[in-house]
N, C-alpha and C positions, 0 to 999 in steps of 0.2 A: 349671192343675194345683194341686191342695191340699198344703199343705207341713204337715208334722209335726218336732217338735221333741221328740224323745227323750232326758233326761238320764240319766247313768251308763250307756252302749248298745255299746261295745264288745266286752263280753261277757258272757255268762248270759242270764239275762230279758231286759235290756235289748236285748241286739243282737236275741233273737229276734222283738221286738219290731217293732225297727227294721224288719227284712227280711221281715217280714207285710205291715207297712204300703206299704214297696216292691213288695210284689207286688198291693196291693190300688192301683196308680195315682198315692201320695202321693210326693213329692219329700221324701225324711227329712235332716233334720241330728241326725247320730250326738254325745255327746258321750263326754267321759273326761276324766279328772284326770293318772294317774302311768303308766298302764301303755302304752308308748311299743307294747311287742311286740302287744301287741290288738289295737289300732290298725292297725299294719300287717297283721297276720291279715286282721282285717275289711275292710280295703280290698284284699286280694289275692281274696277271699270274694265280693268286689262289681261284681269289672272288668266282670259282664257288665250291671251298672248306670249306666255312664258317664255324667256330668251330670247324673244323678237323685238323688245326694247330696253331702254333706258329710261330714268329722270333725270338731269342733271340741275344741280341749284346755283347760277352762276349770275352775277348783275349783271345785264347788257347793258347798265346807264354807266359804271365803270368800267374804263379801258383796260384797267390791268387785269379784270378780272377774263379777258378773255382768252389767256393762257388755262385757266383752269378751265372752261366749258371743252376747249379743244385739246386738250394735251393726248389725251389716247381715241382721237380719231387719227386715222388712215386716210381715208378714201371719203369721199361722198359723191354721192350722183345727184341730189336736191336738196339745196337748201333754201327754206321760208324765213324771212323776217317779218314777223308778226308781233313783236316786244315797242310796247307804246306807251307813252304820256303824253300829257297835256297839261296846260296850266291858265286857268281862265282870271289870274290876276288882270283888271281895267285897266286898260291902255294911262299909262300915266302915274303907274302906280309899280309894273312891272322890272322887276332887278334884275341882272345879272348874273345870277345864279337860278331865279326863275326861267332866263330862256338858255342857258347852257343846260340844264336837266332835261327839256324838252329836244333841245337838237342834239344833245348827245345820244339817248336815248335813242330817237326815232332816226338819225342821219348818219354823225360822227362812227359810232361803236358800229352799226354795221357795216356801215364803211372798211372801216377797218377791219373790222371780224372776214370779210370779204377777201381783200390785199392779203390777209395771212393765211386763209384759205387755198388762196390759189391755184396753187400747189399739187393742192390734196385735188380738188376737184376734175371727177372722171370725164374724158371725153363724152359729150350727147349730155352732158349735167345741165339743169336748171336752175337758177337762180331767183328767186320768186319773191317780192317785195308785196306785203299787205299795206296800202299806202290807204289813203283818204280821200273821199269828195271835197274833201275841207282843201286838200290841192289843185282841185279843180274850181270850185267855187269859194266865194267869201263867205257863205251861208254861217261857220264855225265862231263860237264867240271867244275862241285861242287865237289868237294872233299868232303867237310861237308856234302853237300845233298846226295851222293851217302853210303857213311858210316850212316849217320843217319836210310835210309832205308834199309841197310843192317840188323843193327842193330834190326830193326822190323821183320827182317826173323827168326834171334835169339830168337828173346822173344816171337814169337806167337806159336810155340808149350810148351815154358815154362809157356804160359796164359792157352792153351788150357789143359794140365796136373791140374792146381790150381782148375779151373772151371769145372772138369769133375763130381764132385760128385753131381754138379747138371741140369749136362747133357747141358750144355752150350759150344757152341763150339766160336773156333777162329780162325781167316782164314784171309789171305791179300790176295788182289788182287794189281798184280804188273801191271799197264797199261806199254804201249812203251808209243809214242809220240801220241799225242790226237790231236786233233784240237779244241784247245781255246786258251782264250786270253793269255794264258802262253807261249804260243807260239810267240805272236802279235812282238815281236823284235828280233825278226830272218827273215832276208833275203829270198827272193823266193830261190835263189840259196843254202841255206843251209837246207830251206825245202826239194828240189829236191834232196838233198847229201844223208838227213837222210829217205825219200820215197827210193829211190834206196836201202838202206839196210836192207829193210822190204822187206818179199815174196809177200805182199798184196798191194805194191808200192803204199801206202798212207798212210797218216795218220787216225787212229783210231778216232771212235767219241765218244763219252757221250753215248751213248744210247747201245753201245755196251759193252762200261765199265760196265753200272746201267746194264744190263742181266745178266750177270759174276754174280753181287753182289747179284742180285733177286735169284738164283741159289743157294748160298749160305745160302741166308734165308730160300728157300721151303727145303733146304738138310740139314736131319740132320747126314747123315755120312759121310760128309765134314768136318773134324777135323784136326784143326795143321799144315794148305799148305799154298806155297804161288803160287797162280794161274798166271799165267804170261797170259796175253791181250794183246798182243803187236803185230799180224800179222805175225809172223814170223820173228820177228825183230834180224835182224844178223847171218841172216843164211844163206843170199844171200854170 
């Protein structure tokens, strides 16, 4: 059985992620950092998957904590990085510790979780990056989040060159604006601003993100992109 390693999978993109992959055969290890009640959600969501997966509760914004997410894997055939922050402190006002949490998070930590990987990961393996339009466009009012996931546009064809000997690709999927709780503290009226500058005048879901990524697993001449999900986002 192929095992997959999903980080931040509890909930949004990442669980729906998670539970494509479950249905497509893979044995997933879910992760998550703080939210205890997700967790249990998702594992009452799963019972009808017994021994086909894991939770594990590990920080990806700490580096040391990445001994404990990986210490009893083996093997892996795909891994998503889907573990995200942002920090919309106004330019001028932002510290030092505001954008190390941000690029540690979203760059640093998988970066690295990736290097200690290496190893482990099976020939034909996938490497799957959930990046941002915010890397693509300035639209994002994170200065740190929008450069973080830029930064992941940079370094996924420099992944995918390191991993090619043994035929391992690497790919982001940049979503627009989704509909989940990342959203939950924004106004209807600022929903309705950022709907109008998408072609598909709504927001995007989870389930259409997790197909983009499914797409990416079945494909093995998907190498070094970064796939933009986002409806047409800014082209109104």
């Amino acid at each position: 059985m192929k095992t997959a390693l999903v980080i931040g999978s509890t909930r949004g993109i990442g669980s729906q992620i998670g539970k494509d992959l479950l249905d497509k055969g893979y044995y997933v290890i879910f992760n998550y950092v703080n939210d205890d009640d997700s967790a249990m959600t998702l594992r009452t969501q799963l019972r009808g998957y017994q021994g086909l997966f894991q939770i594990i509760k590990a920080d990806m914004s700490n580096i040391n904590q990445i001994t404990t997410l990986i210490k009893d894997i083996d093997t892996l055939d795909v891994i998503v990085l889907n573990a995200g922050a942002t920090d919309r402190t106004p330019f001028g006002e932002i510290t030092l510790s505001n954008w190390y949490n941000v690029f540690d998070t979203n760059l640093v930590i998988p970066f690295f979780l990736i290097q200690k990987l290496r190893e482990r990961i099976n020939k034909n393996g996938k490497i799957i990056f959930i990046s941002s339009i915010a890397g693509c466009t300035t639209d994002s009012t994170s200065i740190a989040y929008g450069v973080s996931k830029g930064a992941i546009h940079v370094l996924v064809p420099y992944l995918a060159k390191e991993f090619a000997d043994k035929k391992i690709t690497v790919n982001a999927i940049a979503p627009g604006y989704i509909d989940t709780n990342w959203h939950l503290s924004k106004d209807n009226k600022q929903i309705e601003r950022i709907e109008q500058k998408c072609l598909a005048k709504r927001l995007g879901t989870v389930k259409e993100v997790s197909k983009a990524v499914m797409s990416m697993v079945d494909n093995d001449f998907i190498n070094g992109q970064i796939i933009r999900v986002d409806g047409g986002f800014g082209l109104c």
